[in-house]
N, C-alpha and C positions, 0 to 999 in steps of 0.2 A: 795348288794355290787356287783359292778361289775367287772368283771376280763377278763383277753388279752386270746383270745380263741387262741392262739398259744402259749400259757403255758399249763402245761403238769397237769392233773385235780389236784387241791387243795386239801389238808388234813385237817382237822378240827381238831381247839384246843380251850379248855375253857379259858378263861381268856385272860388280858395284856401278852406284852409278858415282862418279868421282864430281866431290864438290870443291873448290879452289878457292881460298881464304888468302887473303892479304890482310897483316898485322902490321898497323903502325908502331911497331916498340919489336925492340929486341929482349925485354923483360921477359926472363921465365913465368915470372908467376902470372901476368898477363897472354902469353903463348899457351898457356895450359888451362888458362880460367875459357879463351877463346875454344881451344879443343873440346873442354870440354861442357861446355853449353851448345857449340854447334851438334858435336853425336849424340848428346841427350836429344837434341828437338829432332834434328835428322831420325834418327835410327829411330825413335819412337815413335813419329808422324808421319814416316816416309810414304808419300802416295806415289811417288814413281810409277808405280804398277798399274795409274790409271791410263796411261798412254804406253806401258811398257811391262811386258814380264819377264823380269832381270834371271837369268839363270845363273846360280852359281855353286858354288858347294855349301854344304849343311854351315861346316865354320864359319865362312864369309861374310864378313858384313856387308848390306845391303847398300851400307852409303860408305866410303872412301872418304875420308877429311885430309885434305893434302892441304898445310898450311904453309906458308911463306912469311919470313918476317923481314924488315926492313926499320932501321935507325931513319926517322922525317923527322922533322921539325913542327913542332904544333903551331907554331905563331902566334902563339901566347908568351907572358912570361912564366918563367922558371916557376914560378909558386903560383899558381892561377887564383883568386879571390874571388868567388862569386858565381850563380848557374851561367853567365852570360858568356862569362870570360872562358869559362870551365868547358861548356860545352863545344865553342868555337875550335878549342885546343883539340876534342875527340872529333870532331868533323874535319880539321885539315889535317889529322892524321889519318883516319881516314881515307879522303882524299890523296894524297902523295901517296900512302900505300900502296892506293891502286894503282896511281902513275909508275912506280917504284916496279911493279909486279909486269906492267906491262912491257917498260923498256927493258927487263931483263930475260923478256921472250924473245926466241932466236929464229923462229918461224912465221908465218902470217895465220898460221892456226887459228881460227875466232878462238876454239873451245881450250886455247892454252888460255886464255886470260881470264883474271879470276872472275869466279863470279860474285864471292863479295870482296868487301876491303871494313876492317874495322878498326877502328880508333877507339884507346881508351885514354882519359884524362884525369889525375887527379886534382882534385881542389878544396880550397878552404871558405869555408864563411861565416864570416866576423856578425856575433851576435849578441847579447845579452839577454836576459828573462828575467828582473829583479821578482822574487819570491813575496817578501814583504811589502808592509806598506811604507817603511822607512827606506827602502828599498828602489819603491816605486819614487817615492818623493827625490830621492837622489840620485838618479836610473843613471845620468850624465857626469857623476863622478864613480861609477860601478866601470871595474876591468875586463875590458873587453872577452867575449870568449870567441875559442875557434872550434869549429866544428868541421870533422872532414867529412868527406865526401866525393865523390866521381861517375862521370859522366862518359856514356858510352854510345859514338855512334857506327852504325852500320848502313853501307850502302850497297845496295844490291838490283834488283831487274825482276822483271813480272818472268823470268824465262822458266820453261816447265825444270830445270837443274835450283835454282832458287826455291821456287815453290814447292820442290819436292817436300817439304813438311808440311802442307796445306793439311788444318786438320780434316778429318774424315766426313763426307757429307758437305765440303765447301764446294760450290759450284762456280769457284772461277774459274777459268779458259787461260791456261799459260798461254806463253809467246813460244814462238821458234827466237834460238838467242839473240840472231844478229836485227830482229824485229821486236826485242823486248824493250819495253820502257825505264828506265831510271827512277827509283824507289830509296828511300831512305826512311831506317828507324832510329831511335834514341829513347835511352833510357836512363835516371839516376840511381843511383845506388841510396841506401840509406843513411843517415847524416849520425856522427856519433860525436860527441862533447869531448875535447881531448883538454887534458889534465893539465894544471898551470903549468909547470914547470916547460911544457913546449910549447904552451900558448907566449912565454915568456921569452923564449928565444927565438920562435917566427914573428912575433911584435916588434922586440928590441931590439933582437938582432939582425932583422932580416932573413933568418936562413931558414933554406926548405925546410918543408915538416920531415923528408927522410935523414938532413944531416940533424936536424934536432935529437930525431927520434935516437938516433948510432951515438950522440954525445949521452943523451940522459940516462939511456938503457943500456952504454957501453957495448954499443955493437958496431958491426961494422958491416956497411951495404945493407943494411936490412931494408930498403927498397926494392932489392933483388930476392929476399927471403920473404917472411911471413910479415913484413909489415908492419906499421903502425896498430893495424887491427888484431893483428897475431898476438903483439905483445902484451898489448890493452888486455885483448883476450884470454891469457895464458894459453895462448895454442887453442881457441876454440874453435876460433874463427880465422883462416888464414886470408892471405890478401887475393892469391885465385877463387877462393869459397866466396871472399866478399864482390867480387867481380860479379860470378857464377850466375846468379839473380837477376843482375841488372842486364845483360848479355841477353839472356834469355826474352826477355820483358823487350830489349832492343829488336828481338826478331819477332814480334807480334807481327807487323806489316804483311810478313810471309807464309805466317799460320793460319791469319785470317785475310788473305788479302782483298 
């Protein structure tokens, strides 16, 4: 392995280095959208090796993602409307995850408690774009539209376990962890026009975009499957894939810190 001989000599450790995720949702396709945006940035950016040369076997991956999940309460309502409301609901999941994560540690271990915790939130918002010019003049009798979307925060610590994806050539200075600072990213996802038919039963009805979605499209849970974006999509785009991006874009803070 080879190392920047103006770094100051390397310390040897056994093993991966093991990173600890706390997930507000017990949602599969959220648990899997988290997994895998964390090993993509991890395993591809990992600088570990600037402070450490991990010995392991050939197979081994270099970073360990040990996720945890836990059912919290967003603090929002049930159908969130708007980035305000939306984002609030991924930060106090967030939040509680990590609380969630720490009261279910049975030691005083620092390095048992996660190192990050993240919240994902979905939401809607109510918009119109009148096209024409009759359109425009009438903008105030035009039917509302909804547009999904969500909101994803992550919190985390300047500790050299966090920063392990620092891109290459970043000259920040981790911490030792019980000396790290409290960091938080957020990111949205991209907003997609959803078809009367559910715009008409989350307006008049009241009900979530997922019980909409299982009435129009005759499914059932598909909150837990692929999604309202699944479906829209014919399987192009599933609801981890749609996560995947924004997830990613939520851990800038620790790529570039």
């Amino acid at each position: 392995m080879s190392t920047d001989t103006n770094r100051p000599p390397a310390s040897r450790v056994r093993g991966p280095l093991t990173l600890r995720v706390a997930v507000g949702s017990k949602n599969p396709c959220k648990i899997e959208a988290v997994r895998k945006a964390f090993e993509d940035i991890f395993l591809k950016n990992n600088t570990a090796t600037n402070d450490a040369v991990i010995e392991q076997d050939e197979n081994e991956k270099s970073v360990q993602i040990v996720i945890s999940s836990y059912n919290v309460p967003s603090g929002v309502s049930d159908q969130p409307f708007g980035d305000v409301e939306t984002r609030e609901g991924a930060m106090n999941r967030a939040k509680a995850a990590y609380d969630a994560a720490c009261a279910d540690i049975d030691s005083e271990d620092d390095y048992e408690h996660p190192d990050f915790a993240v919240g994902l939130e979905g939401g809607l918002e109510k918009q119109h774009y009148p096209q024409t010019e009759s359109e425009k003049q009438n903008s105030q009798n035009m039917p509302e539209e909804l547009w999904c979307m969500a909101w994803m925060a992550i919190v985390g610590s300047s500790s050299k376990s966090c920063t392990a994806a620092k891109a290459q050539g970043d000259n920040f200075s981790s911490e030792d962890k019980d000396q790290a600072s409290t960091s938080w990213g957020y990111a949205k996802t991209g907003a997609f026009l959803l078809p009367p038919a559910l715009c008409a039963l989350v307006l008049n009805k009241n009900m979530e975009l997922g019980d909409a979605d299982d009435e129009v499209f005759k499914r059932v849970n598909s909150k837990h499957g692929g999604g309202t974006v699944g479906i829209l999509t014919d399987g192009e785009i599933d609801r981890a894939d749609y996560y995947v991006h924004a997830l990613k874009l939520a851990l800038v803070p620790w790529i570039r810190p």
